[in-house]
N, C-alpha and C positions, 0 to 999 in steps of 0.2 A: 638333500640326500639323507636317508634315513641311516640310523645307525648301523643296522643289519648290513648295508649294502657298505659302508664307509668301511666296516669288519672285512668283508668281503673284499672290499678291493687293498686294502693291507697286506689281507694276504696271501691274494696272485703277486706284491707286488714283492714279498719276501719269497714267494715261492720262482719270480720272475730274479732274484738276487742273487740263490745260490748257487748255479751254476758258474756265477762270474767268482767266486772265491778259488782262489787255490785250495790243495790240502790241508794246507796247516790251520788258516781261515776258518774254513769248512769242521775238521774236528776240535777247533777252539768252542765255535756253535754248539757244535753237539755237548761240550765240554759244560757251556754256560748252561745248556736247557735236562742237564745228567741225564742224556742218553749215552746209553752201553753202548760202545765203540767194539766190544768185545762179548762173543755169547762167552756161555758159564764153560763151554771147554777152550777156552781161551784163545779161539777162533774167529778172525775179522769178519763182523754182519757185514751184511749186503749192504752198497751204497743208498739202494730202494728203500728198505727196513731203514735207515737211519737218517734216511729223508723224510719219510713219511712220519717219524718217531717228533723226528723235530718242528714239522707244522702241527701233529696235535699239539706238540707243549707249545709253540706257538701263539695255537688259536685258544689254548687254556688264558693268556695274557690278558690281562685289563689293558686299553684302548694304551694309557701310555707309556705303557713298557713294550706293546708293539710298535710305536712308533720311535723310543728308544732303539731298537733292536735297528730299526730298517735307517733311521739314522749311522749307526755304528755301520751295517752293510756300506752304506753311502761312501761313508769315507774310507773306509778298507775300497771301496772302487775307486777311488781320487787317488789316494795313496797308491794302488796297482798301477794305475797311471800315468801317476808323476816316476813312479822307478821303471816301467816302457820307455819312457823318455828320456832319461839318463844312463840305462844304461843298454837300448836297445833291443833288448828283449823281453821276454811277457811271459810275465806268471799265471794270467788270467786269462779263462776263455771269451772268446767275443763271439 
């Protein structure tokens, strides 16, 4: 598999992650990649604008910080999880 496509499949596989985060998960990312969570009148962007903000900074990443990244997704899903399991309910969409 060539590089291009190994890129490529990273990141549907981050872009296949996000949904399964909660809130806080989800603006922790944005938090890591500094996108504005907030326009300049101090007003919540759109969840679309700050998805899309965070696959380009994303796909700006050298191959092992992408895969860093999709590692840390991983386990925030394991972690979502294993607290389903204990205590019944879900923070995470499926």
């Amino acid at each position: 598999m060539n590089i291009e496509k190994k890129k490529e499949k990273r990141t549907k596989e981050f872009i296949y992650m996000i949904p399964k985060l909660n809130a806080v998960e989800f603006i922790g990312i944005c938090n890591l990649f500094k996108v504005k969570i907030l326009t300049d009148g101090a007003e919540p962007r759109d969840f679309s604008e700050l998805l899309e903000d965070c696959i380009d900074t994303y796909n700006t990443l050298n191959s092992k910080k992408q895969k860093e990244i999709l590692k840390l997704l991983k386990q925030l899903k394991k972690e979502n999880k294993k607290a389903v399991k204990a205590n019944g309910s879900s923070t995470e969409h499926k």
